[in-house]
MIFIDREN-143918 format. One record per residue (C-alpha): x, y, z. Coordinates in Angstrom, 1 decimal, padded with zeros to 4 digits. Example, Ala and Ser with C-alpha at 12.3 -4.5 7.8 and 13.67 -1.06 7.14 Angstrom:
# residues 2
012.3|-004.5|007.8
013.7|-001.1|007.1
//
This chain:
# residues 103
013.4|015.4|020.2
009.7|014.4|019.2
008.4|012.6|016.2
005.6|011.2|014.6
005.4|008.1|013.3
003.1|006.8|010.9
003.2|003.1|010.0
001.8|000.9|007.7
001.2|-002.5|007.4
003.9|-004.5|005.1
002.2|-005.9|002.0
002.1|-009.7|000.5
001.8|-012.7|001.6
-001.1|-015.2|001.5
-004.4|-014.4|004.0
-002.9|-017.2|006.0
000.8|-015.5|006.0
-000.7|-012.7|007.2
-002.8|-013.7|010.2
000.0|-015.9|011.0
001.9|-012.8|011.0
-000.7|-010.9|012.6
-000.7|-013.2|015.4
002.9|-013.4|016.0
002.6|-009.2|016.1
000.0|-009.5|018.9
002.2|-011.9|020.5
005.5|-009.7|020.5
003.2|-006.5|021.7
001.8|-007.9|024.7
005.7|-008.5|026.0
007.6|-005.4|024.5
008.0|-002.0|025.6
009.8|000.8|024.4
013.6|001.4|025.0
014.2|003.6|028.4
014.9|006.6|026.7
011.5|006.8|024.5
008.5|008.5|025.8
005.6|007.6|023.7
002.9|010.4|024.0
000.7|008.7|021.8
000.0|005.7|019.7
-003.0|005.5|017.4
-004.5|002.7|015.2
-006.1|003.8|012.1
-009.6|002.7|012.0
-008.8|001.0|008.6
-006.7|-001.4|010.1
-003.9|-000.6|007.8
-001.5|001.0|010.4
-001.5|004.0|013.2
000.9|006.8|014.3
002.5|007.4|017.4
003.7|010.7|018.9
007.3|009.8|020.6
010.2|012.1|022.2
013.2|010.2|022.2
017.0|011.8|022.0
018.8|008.8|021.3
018.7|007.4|017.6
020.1|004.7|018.1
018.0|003.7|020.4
014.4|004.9|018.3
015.9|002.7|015.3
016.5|-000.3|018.0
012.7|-000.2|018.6
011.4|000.4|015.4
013.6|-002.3|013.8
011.9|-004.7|016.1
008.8|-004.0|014.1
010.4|-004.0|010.3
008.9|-007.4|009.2
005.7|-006.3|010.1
005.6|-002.0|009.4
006.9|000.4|007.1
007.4|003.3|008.7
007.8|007.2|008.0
009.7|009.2|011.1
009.2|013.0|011.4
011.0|014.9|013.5
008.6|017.7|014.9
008.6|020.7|017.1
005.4|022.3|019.5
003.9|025.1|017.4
004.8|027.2|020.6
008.2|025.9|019.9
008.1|026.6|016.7
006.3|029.9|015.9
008.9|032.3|017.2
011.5|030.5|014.9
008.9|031.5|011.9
008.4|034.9|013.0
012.6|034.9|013.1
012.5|034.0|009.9
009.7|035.5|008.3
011.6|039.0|009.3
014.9|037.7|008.1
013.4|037.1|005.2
011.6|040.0|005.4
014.8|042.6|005.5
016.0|041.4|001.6
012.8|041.7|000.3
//
């Protein structure tokens, strides 16, 4: 199953808390990788700083919450599960003309 992820920065903390915790982000990055069963199409920083997105397929929960959790004291983050629009147009048109026949 694919998602995208959208994370944000947690808030608080002094301006030294934070690079402190900025720094001990960096640090964890530059030695983690994803669990085995994650594909991560993409991974984007927004150019405010403030956070990024990620494209990721991944049909083990447990194991997309095992690597997000890793990241909790430093992200909030919103998961949606999404389909291809080629994926997902047919199942519209199924529906639009189910829909369709009670109208």
């Amino acid at each position: 199953m694919k998602f995208v992820l959208s994370y944000t920065l947690r808030a608080g903390g002094s301006v030294e808390e934070r690079v402190t915790a900025g720094e001990a982000a960096q640090k964890l990055l530059a030695n983690w990788a994803p669990s085995d069963t994650a594909t991560i199409h993409q991974w984007l920083q927004r150019c405010d700083g403030n956070g990024g997105f990620a494209v990721v397929e991944n049909d083990d929960q447990a194991d997309l919450f095992r690597d997000l959790a890793v990241w909790a004291p430093w992200l909030d983050f919103e998961v949606v599960p999404v389909l291809d629009i080629a994926d997902a147009t047919p199942i519209t048109q199924e529906a639009l003309q189910k829909v369709r026949s009670v109208l």
